[in-house]
TORPA-4810 file (N, C-alpha, C, O; in nm, 3 decimals):
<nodes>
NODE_1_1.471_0.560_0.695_1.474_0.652_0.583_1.499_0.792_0.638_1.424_0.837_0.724_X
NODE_2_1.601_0.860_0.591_1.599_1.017_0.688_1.524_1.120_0.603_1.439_1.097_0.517_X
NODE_3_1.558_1.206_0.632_1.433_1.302_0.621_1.461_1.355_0.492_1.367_1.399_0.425_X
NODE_4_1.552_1.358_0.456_1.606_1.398_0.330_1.584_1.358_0.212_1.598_1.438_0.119_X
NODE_5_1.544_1.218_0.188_1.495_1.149_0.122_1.346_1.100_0.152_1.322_0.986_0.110_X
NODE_6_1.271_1.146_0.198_1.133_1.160_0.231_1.059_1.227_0.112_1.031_1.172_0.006_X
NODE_7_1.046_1.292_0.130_0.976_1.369_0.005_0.991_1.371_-0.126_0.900_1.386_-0.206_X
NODE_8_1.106_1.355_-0.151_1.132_1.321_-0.303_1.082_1.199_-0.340_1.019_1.185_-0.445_X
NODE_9_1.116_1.060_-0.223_1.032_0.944_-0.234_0.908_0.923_-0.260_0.884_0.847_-0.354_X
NODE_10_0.798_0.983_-0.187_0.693_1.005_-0.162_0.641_1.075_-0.276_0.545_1.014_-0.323_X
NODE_11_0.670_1.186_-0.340_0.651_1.213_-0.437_0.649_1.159_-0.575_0.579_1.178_-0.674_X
NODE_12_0.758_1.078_-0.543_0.807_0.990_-0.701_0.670_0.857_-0.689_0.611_0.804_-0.783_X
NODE_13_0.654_0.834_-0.552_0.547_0.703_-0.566_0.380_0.773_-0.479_0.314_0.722_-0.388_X
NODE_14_0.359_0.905_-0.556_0.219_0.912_-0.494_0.175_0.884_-0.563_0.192_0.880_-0.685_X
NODE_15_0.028_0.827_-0.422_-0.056_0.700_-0.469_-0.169_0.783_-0.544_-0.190_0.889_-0.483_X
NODE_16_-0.239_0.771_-0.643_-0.325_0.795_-0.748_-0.470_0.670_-0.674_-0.498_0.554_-0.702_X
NODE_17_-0.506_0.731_-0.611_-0.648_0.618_-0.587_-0.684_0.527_-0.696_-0.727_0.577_-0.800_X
NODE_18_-0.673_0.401_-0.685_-0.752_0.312_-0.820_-0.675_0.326_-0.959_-0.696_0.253_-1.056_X
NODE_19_-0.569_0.445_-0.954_-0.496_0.437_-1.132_-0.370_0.375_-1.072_-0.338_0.274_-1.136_X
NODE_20_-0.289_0.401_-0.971_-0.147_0.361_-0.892_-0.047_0.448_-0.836_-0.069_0.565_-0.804_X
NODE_21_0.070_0.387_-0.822_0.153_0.489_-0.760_0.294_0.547_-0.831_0.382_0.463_-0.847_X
NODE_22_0.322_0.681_-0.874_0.418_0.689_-0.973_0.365_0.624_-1.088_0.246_0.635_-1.118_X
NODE_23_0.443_0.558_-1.150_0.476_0.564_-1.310_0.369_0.370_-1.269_0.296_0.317_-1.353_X
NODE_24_0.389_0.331_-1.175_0.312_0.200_-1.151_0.223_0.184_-1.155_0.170_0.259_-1.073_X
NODE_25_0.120_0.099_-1.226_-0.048_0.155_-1.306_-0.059_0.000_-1.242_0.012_-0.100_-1.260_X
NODE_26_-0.199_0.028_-1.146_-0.272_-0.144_-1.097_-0.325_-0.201_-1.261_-0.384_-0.132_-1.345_X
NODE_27_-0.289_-0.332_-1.273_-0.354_-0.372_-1.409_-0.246_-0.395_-1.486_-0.257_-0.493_-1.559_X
NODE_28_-0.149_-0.338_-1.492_-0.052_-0.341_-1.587_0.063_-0.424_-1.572_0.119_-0.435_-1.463_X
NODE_29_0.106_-0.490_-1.687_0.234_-0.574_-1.676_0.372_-0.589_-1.611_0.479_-0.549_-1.659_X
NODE_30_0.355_-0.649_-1.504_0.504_-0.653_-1.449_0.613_-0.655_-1.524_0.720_-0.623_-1.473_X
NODE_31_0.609_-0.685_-1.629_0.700_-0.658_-1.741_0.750_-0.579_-1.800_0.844_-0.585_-1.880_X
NODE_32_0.640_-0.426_-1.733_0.642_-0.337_-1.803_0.730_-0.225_-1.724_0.751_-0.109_-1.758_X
NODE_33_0.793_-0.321_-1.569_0.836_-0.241_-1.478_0.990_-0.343_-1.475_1.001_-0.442_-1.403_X
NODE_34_1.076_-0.303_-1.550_1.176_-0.404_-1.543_1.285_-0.367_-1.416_1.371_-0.444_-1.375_X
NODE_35_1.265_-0.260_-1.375_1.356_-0.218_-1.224_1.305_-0.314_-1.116_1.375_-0.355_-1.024_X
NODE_36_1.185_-0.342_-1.134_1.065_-0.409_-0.975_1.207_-0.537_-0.998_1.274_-0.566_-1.098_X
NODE_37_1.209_-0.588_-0.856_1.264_-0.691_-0.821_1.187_-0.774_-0.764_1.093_-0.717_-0.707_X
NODE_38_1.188_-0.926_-0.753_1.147_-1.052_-0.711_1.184_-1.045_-0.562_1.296_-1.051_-0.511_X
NODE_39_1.058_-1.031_-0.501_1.134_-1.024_-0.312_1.056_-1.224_-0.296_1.089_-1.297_-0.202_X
NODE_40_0.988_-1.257_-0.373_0.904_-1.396_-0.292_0.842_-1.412_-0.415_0.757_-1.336_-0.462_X
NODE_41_0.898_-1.539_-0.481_0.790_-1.587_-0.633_0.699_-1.699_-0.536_0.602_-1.746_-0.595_X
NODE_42_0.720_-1.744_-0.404_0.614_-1.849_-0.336_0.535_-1.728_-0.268_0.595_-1.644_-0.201_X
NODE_43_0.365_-1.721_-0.294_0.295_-1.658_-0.208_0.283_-1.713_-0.074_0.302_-1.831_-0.045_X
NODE_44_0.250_-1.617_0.007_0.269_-1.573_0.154_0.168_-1.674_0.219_0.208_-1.730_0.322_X
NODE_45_0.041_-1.705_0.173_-0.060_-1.770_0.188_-0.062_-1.898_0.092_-0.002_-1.907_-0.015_X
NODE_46_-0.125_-1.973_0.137_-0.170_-2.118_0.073_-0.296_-2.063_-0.020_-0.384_-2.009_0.048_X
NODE_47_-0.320_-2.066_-0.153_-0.439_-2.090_-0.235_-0.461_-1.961_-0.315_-0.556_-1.923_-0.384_X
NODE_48_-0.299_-1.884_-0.272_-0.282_-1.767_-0.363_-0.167_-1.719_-0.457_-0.044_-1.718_-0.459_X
NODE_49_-0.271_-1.683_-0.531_-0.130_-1.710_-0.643_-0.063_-1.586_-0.745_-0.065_-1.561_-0.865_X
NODE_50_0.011_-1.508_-0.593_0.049_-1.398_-0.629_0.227_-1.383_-0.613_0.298_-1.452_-0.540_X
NODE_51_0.264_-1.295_-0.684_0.427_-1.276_-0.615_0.451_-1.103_-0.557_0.390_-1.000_-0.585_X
NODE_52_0.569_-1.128_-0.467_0.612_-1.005_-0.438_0.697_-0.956_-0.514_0.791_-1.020_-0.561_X
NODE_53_0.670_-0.811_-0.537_0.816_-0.725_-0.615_0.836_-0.602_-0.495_0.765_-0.564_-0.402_X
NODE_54_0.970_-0.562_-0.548_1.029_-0.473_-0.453_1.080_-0.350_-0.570_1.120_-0.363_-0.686_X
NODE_55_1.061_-0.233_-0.488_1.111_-0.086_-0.588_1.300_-0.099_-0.541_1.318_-0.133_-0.424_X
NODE_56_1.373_-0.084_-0.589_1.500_-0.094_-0.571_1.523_0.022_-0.463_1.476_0.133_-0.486_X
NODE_57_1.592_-0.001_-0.352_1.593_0.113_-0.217_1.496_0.141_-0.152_1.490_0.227_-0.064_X
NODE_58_1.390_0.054_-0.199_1.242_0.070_-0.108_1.187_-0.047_-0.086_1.065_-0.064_-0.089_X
NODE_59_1.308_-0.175_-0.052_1.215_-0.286_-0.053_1.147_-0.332_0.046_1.090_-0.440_0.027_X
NODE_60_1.132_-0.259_0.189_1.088_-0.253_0.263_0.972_-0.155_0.294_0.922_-0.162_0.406_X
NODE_61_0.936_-0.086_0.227_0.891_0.032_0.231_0.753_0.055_0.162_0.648_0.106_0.200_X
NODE_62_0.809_-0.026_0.004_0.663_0.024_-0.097_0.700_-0.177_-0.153_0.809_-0.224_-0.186_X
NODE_63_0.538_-0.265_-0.142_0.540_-0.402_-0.161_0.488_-0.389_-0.283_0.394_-0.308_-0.284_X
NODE_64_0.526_-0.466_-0.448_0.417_-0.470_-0.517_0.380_-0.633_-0.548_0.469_-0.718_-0.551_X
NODE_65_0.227_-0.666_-0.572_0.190_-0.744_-0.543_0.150_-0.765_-0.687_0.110_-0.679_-0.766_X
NODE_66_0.166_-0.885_-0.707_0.138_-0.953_-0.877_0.083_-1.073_-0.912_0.139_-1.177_-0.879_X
NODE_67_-0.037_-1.073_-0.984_-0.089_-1.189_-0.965_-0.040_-1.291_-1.070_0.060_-1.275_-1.140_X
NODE_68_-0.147_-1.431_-1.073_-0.112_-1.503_-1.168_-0.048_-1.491_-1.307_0.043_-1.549_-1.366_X
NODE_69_-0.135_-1.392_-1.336_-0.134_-1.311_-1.482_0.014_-1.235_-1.544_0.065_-1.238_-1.656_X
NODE_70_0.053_-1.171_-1.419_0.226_-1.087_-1.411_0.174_-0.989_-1.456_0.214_-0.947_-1.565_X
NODE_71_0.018_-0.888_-1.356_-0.018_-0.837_-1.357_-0.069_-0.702_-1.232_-0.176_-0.672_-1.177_X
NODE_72_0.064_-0.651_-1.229_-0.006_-0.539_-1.102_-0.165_-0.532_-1.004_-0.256_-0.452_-1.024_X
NODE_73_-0.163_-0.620_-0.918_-0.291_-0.597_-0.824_-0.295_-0.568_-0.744_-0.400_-0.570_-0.681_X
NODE_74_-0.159_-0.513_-0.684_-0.187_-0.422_-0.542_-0.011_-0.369_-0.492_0.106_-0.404_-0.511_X
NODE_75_-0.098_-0.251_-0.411_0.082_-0.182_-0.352_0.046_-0.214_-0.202_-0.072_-0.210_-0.167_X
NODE_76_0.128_-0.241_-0.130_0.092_-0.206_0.021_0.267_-0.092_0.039_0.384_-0.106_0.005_X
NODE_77_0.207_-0.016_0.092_0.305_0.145_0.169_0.320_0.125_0.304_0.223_0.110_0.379_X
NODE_78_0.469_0.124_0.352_0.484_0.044_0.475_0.542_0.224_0.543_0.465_0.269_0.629_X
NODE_79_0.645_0.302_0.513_0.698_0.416_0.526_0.583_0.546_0.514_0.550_0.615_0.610_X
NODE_80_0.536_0.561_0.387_0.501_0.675_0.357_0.339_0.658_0.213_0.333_0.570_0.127_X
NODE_81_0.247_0.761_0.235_0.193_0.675_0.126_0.083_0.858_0.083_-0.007_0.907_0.152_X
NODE_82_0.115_0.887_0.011_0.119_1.025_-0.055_-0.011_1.027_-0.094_-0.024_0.976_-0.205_X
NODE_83_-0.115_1.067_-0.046_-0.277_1.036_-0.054_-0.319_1.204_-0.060_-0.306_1.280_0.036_X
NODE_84_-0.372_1.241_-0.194_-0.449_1.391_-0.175_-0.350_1.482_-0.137_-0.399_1.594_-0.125_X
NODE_85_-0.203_1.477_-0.108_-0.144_1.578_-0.091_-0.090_1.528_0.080_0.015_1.570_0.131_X
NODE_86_-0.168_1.452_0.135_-0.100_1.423_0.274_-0.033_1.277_0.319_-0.080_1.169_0.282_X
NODE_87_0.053_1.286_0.381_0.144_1.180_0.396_-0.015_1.068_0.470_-0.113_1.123_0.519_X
NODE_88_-0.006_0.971_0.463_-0.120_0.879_0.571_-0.027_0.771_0.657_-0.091_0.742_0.759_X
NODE_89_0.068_0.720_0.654_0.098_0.637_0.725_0.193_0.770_0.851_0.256_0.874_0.833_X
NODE_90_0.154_0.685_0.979_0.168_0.775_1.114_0.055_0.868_1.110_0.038_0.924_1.218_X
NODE_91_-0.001_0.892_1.047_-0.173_0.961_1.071_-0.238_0.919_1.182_-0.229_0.797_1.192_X
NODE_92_-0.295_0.966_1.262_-0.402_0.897_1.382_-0.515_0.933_1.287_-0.533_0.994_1.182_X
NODE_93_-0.580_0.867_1.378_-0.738_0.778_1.315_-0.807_0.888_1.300_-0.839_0.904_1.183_X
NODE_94_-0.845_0.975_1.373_-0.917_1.064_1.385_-0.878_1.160_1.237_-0.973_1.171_1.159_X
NODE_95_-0.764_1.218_1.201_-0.707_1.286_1.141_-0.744_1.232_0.979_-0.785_1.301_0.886_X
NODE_96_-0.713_1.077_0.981_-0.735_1.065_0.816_-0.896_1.016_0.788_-0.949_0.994_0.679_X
NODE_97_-0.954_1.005_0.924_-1.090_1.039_0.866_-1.167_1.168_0.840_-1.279_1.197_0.798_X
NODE_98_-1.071_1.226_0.879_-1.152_1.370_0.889_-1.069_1.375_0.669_-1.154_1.368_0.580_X
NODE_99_-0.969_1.382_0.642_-0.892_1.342_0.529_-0.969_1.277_0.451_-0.981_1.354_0.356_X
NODE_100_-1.040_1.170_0.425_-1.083_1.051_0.361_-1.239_1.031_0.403_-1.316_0.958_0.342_X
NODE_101_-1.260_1.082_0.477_-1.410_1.084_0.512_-1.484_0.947_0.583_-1.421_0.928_0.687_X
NODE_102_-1.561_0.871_0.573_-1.589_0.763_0.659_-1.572_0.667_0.541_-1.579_0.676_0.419_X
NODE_103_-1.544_0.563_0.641_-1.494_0.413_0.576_-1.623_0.321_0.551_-1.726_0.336_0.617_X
NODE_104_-1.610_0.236_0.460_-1.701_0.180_0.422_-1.728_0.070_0.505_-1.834_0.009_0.513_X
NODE_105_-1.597_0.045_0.580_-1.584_-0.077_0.642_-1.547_-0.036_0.751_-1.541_0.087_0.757_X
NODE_106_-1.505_-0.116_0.888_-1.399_-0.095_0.964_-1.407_-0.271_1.054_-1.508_-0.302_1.118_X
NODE_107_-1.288_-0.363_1.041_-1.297_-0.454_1.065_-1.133_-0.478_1.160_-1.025_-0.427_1.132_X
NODE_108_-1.165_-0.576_1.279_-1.048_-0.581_1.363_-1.042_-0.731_1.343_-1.127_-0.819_1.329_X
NODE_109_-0.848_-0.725_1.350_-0.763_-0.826_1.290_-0.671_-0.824_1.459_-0.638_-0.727_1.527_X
NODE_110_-0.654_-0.956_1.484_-0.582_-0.966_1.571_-0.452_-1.061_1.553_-0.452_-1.179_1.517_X
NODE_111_-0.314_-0.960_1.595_-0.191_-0.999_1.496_-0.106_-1.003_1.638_-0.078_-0.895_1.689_X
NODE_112_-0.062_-1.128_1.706_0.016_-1.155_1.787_-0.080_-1.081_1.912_-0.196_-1.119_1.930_X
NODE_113_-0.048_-1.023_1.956_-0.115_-0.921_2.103_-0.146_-0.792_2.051_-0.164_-0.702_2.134_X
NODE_114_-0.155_-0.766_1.925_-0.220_-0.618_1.909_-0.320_-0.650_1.848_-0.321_-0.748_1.774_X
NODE_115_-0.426_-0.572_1.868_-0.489_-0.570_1.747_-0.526_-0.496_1.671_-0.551_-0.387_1.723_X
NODE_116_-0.547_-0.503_1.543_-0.474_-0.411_1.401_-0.644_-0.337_1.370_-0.708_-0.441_1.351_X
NODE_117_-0.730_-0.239_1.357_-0.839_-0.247_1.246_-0.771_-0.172_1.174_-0.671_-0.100_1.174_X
NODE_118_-0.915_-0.238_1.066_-0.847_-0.240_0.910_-0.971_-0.125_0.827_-1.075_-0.188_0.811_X
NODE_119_-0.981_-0.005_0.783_-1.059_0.076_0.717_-1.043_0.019_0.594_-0.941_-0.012_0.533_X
NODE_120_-1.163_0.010_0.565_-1.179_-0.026_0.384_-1.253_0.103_0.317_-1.370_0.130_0.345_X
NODE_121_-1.184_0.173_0.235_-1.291_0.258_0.140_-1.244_0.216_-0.002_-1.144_0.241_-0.070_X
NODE_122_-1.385_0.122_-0.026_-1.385_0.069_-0.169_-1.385_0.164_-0.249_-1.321_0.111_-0.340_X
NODE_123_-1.408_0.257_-0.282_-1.388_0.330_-0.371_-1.268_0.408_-0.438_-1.239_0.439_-0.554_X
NODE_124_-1.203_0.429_-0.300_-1.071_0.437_-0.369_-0.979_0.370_-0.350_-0.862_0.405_-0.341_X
NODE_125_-1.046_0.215_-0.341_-0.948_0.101_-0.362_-0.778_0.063_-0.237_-0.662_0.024_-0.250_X
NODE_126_-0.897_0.120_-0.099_-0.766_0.195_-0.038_-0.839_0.051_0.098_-0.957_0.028_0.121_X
NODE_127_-0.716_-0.017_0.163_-0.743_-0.056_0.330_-0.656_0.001_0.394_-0.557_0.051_0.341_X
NODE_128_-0.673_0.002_0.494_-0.579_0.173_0.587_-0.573_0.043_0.743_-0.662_0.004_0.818_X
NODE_129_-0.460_0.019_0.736_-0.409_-0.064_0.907_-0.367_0.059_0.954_-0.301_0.149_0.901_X
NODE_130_-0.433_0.043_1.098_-0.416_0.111_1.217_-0.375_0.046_1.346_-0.451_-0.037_1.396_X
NODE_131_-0.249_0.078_1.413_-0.202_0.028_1.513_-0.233_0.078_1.655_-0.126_0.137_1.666_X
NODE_132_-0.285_0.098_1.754_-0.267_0.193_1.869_-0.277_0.341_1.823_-0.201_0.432_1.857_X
NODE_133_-0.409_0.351_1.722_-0.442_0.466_1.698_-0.386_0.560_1.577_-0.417_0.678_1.560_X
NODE_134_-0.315_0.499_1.513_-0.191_0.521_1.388_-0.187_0.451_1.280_-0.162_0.331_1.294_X
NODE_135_-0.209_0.497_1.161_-0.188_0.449_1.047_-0.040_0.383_1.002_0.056_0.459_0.990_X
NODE_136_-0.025_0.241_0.978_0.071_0.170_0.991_0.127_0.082_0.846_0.232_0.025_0.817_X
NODE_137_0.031_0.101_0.794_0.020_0.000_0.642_-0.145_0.074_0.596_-0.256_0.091_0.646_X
NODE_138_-0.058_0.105_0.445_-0.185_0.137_0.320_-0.191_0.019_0.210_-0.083_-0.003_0.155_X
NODE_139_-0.269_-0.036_0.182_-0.289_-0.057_0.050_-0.389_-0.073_0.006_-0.500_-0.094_0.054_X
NODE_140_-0.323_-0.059_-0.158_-0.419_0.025_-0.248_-0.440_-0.091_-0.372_-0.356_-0.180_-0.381_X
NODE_141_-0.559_-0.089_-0.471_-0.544_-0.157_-0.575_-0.642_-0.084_-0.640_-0.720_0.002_-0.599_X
NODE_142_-0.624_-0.131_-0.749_-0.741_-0.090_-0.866_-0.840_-0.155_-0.878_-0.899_-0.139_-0.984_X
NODE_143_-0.895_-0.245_-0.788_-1.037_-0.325_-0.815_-1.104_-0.271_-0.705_-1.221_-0.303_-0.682_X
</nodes>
């Protein structure tokens, strides 16, 4: 993504803690977003029964996640993820806690030879992956 299109992006999809991102409300009808595209109607996992949508030019970038219902339950922000006014993905650890304050959680995931922890602050519906000290993946939901 170059730089040029950074901010206007980011802007158009900042994340709203627990309400969503842009005009995209957790809770609300995939139906109600007729641009979202179908990236995977088979979930990723066995015993879940969700699909992927994609923002058109961001399908790599911003995931939306839909459950049984064809009901918005989660974004994961792979690029950029517009939190309080500051970008969080490429954040070091130190930085978006000082940002976000302490995590409710902090739990380590081990993904091929790295291993990932994962900040949970339930409250604002937020898990924060961290790679080698760097914020790498946000997501967010409304529950």
């Amino acid at each position: 993504m170059t730089a040029e299109l950074r901010p206007p992006l980011s802007s158009r999809f900042r994340l709203v803690p627990r309400l969503g991102a842009g005009k995209l409300r957790f809770g609300a009808p995939v139906s109600d977003y007729p641009e979202l595209v179908l990236r995977d109607p088979e979930p990723a996992f066995a015993g879940e029964d969700f699909a992927e949508y994609g923002v058109p030019e961001l399908e790599e970038t911003l995931i939306v996640y839909v459950d049984g219902e064809g009901l918005i339950d989660s974004i994961s922000f792979y690029e950029f993820c517009l939190v309080r006014g500051r970008d969080l993905i490429g954040m070091g650890v130190g930085e978006f806690l000082v940002h976000l304050g302490a995590p409710d959680a902090i739990e380590a995931e081990e993904i091929g030879r790295d291993i990932e922890l994962l900040y949970a602050y339930d409250a604002l519906g937020l898990t924060i992956w961290t790679v080698d000290g760097e914020v790498c993946v946000v997501q967010a939901s409304g529950a």
